[in-house]
N, C-alpha and C positions, 0 to 999 in steps of 0.2 A: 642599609636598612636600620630604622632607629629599634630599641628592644622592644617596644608598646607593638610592634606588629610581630616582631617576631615571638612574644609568649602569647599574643592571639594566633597564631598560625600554628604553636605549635603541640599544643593537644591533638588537632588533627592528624598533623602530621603522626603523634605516637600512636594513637589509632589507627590509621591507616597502615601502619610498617607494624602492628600487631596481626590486621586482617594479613597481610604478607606475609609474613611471618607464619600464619598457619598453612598459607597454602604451598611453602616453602617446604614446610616441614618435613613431608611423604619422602625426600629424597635426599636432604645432607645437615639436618637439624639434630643435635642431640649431646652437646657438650657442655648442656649448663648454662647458656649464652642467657637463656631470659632474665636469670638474673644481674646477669652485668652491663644488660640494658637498665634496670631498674635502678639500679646501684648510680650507675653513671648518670641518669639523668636527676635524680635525685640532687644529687653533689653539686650537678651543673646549674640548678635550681637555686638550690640555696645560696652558692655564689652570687649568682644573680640577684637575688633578694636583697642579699647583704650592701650590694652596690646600689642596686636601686633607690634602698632606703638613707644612704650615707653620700652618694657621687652626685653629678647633678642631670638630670634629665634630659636627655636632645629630644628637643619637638621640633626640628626641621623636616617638612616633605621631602622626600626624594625626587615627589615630581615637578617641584619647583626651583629653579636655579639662584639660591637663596643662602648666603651665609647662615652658616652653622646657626643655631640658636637653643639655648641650653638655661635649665633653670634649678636653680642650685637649694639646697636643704633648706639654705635662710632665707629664700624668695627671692631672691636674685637672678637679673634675666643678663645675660652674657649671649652678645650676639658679634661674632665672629671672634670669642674669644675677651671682647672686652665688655663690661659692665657699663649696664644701661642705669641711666640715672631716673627711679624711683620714690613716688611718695610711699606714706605709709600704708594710704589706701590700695593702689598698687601693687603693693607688698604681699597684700593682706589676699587679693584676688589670685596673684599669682601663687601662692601657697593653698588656696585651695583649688586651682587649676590641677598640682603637681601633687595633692592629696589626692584628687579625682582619677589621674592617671595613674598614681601607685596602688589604689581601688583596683582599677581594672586590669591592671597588669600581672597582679599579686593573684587575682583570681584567675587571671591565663593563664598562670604558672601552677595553681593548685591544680588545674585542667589536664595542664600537662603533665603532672606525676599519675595522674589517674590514665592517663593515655599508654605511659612508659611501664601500668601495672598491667593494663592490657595487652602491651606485648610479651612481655612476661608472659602472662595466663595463657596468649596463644601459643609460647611453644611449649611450655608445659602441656597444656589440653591434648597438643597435637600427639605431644611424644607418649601422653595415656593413653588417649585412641588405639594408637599404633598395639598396644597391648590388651586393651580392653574389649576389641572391637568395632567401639564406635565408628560410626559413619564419619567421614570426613565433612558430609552436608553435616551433620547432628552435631560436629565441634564447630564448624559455622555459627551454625545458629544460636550457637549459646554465648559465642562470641558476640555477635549480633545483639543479644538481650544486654550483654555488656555496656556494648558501644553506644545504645539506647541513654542509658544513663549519663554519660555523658554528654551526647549530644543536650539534654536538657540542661546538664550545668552552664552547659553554652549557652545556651538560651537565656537564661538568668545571668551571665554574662550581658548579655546583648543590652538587657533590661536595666543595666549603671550607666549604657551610655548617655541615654537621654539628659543624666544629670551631669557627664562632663562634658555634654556638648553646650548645658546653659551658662560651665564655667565657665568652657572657654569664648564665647559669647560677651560674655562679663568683659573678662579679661580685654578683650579685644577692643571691647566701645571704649574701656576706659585706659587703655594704654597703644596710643597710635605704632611705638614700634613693635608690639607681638600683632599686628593686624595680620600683615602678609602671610603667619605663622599660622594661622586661624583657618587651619583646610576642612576641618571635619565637617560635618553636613546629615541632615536629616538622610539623603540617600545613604550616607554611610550603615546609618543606623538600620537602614529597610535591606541594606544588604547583606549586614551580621546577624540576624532574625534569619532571611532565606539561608541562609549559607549553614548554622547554624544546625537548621532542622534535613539538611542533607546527609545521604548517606557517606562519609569519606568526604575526601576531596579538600578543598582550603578554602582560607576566607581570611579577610585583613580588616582593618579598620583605617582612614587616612586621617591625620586631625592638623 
């Protein structure tokens, strides 16, 4: 799986393992761990960031049986490893293809920290209840207001794709070998909008 699905998949996912996380909690939760969820994703973020913005990009589907294809800082398209011969118009699409991607990627990954603070918060919350009283529905639900907020930055997520689907678009009319490379799609985009506004669960984008 290339990174561009896996930092849109993975807010959810820390949301989801936050909602876990509290309803874990009642029974073997209480050594401090929220934080070294945080900690750790955080780190694993930022690595990531640092490659994204510096390595070069694999835009190969998984669901196509298709040499690797990767497009590199200086707009360079390297498809199964060797370098595709480019104008400078070209060039020029292909770099804001892999601007458009590091757009949306960069904003999964901000997704993400916000997801990994929510499980954080839900074993913290849990282990208050535990002493406060609160109802374990009433640490729910406040979780719940939480995970509200995020699902909208997803949303507004959703709302950049439309502009790297006219890159890649671009890209595509004007350079015959990223054609085959050229998966994303309007349903892509109607499917990260629903998925997006659901409770939990996952969602991907294919391009």
């Amino acid at each position: 799986m290339n990174p561009f699905r896996l930092s849109i998949c993975a807010f959810l996912l820390c949301a989801t393992a936050g909602m876990a996380a509290c309803a874990r909690s009642d029974s073997n939760t209480g050594q401090g761990d929220h934080s070294l969820i945080a900690d750790a994703v955080a780190n694993a973020i930022d690595t990531a960031r640092e490659k994204l913005r510096t390595g070069n990009i694999d835009v190969t589907s998984d669901h196509l049986d298709l040499p690797r294809a990767e497009i590199s800082p200086q707009g360079d398209l390297l498809i199964g490893g060797k370098p595709v011969a480019v104008t400078p118009q070209q060039r020029a699409l292909l770099l804001e293809y892999r601007a458009r991607l590091v757009d949306v990627v960069e904003q999964g990954m901000q997704i993400g920290t916000q997801g990994a603070d929510l499980a954080s918060h839900a074993v913290g919350d849990a282990l208050s209840a535990a002493f406060s009283g609160k109802s374990h529905q009433h640490v729910h639900d406040e979780l719940e207001a939480r995970a509200a907020g995020i699902r909208q930055a997803a949303a507004k997520l959703c709302e950049r794709l439309p502009d790297m689907l006219a890159a890649q678009q671009k890209l595509a009319s004007a350079m015959p070998a990223f054609r085959p490379y050229a998966t994303m799609s309007e349903e892509d985009i109607d499917r990260c909008r629903r998925d997006a506004a659901k409770k939990g669960g996952d969602f991907s984008v294919h391009y």
